[in-house]
N, C-alpha and C positions, 0 to 999 in steps of 0.2 A: 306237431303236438304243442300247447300252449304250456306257458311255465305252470301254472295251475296243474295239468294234467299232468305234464313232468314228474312235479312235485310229486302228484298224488300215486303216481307209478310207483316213485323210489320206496313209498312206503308201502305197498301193496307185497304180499307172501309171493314166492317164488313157488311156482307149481312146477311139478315135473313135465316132461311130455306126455309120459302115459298115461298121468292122472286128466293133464289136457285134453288128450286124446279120448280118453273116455268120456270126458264132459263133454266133447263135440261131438259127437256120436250121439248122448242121451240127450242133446240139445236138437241134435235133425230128427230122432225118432218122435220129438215132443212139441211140432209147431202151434203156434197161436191160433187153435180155431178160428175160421173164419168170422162166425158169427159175434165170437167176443172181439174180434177186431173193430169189424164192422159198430157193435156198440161203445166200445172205449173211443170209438173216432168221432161219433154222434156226439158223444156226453162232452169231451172234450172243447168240440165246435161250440159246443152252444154253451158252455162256462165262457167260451171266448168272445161270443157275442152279447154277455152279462154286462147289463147298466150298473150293476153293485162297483160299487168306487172303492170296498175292501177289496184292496190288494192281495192281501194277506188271508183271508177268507177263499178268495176265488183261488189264489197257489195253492193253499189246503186242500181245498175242492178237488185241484186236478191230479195232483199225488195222490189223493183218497182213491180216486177213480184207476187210478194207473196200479196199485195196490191193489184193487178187489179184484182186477181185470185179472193179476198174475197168480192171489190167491187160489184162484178155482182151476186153476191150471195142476196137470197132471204132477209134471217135474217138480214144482214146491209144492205141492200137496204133501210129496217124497222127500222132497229137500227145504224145510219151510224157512230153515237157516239162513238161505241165501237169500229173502226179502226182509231180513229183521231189521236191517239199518234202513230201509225204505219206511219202515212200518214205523221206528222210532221217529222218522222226521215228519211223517205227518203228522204224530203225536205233536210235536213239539212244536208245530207251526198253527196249532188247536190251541194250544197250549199260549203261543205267541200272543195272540189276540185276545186271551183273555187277560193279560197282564203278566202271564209267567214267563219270561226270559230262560231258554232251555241253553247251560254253557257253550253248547255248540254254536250259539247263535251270536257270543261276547268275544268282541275282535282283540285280536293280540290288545297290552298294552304299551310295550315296550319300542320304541322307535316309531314314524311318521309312518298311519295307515296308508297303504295302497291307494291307489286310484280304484273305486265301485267297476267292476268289472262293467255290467250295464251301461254305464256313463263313458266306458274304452268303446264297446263296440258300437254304442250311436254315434260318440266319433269320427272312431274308425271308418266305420259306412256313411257318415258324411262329407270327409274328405275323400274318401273314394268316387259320392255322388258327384263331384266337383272336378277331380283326375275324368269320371267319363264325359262330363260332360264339355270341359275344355278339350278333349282331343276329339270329340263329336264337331267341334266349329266355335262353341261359345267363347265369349271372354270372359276373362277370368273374372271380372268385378264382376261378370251378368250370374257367371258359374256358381261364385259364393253367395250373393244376393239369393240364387234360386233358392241353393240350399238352406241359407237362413230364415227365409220364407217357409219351408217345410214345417222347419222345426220348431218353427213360433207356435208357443203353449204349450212344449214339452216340460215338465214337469222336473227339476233336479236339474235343469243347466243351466237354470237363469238366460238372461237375455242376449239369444243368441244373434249376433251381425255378422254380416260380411266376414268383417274384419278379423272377427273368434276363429268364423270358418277355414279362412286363408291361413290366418297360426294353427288353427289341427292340422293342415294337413302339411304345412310344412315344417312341424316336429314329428307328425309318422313317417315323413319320408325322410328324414333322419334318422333313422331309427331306434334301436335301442342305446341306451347310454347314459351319463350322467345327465339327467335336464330330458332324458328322451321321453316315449312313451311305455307304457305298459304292453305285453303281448296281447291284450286281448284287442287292443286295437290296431297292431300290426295284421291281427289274425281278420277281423272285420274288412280292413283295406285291400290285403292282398289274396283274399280266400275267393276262388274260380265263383263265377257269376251263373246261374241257371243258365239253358239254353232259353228257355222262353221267356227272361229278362231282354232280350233282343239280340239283332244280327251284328247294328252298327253301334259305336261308344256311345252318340244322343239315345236310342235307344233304352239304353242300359243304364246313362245316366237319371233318363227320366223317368225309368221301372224304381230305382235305389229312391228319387225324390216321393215318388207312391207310398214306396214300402214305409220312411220315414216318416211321410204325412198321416199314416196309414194309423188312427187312435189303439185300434186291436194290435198293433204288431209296435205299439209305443215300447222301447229298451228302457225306459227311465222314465 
């Protein structure tokens, strides 16, 4: 679990088991139709495949979508309580774009903001692209090169070299601590790779350079 989630546990109601229990129960009798699946995956896809360069517009977009999917569903039809806070952040990322700033969206002010979580886990998955791809054969200069290459014209990291790449990844593997990094880029580095990311560490290294190069799957 990430400090984020952590966090957001400690504050979350303590439910009984049997109140549990009965929500899992009214949650197997009430699966996602097929067909709305099949449509919130389309609609999805293809926001993802959107030339619109609003960021902020196309995240609206896909929460709108994920929203109407759950509306017409039986269990919050019954329980419409349990999408309200879904429903208020689409509001407010509508809301975003037109100039209204919703408080939830106004970061602490008190002590030095965090690290952008997005900005931890490309990272994260950069120094990891670099961990596979040196124990794949490469060297390490060739390693961070690669990945600096990837990542040339991401947006929010400025100009990425070698040199950046080789300090990510030897402060994640430090890990947490004064000077350290944030979880969400522990969690990027050390989080289990798909099967069909590949067999061998080149492999895998060079599915993570993909994913990175990859404009649609850009973190930042």
């Amino acid at each position: 679990m990430t400090k984020r989630a952590g966090e957001a546990a400690q504050n979350m109601p303590m439910i009984d088991d049997a109140t549990t229990e009965a929500w899992v129960a009214e949650a197997i009798e009430n699966p996602l139709p097929l067909a709305s699946w099949v449509d919130l995956t389309i609609q999805l896809r293809a926001l993802a495949q959107s030339s619109n360069p609003d960021e902020t517009l196309l995240t609206a977009g896909a929460l709108l979508r994920v929203v109407s999917v759950l509306e017409e569903q039986a269990i919050f039809i019954r329980h419409p309580e349990a999408i309200v806070a879904l429903k208020r952040l689409s509001g407010a990322l509508f809301d975003l774009r037109h100039g209204t700033v919703h408080p939830m969206f106004k970061p602490p002010t008190q002590g030095r903001p965090p690290s952008g979580s997005a900005k931890s886990v490309t990272q994260g998955t950069a120094a990891r692209a670099m961990s596979e791809l040196m124990k794949g054969g490469m060297p390490q200069r060739d390693a961070a090169q690669a990945v600096a290459g990837a990542l040339r014209g991401h947006k929010g990291l400025g100009t990425v070299t070698a040199a950046k790449v080789t300090n990510w990844r030897a402060r994640i593997e430090e890990g947490e601590g004064p000077g350290g990094v944030v979880n969400a880029a522990l969690y990027a580095y050390r989080r289990p790779l798909p099967a069909d990311m590949g067999a061998t560490a080149l492999e895998r290294g060079k599915a993570l350079l993909a994913e990175l190069r990859n404009p649609a799957t850009s973190l930042v």
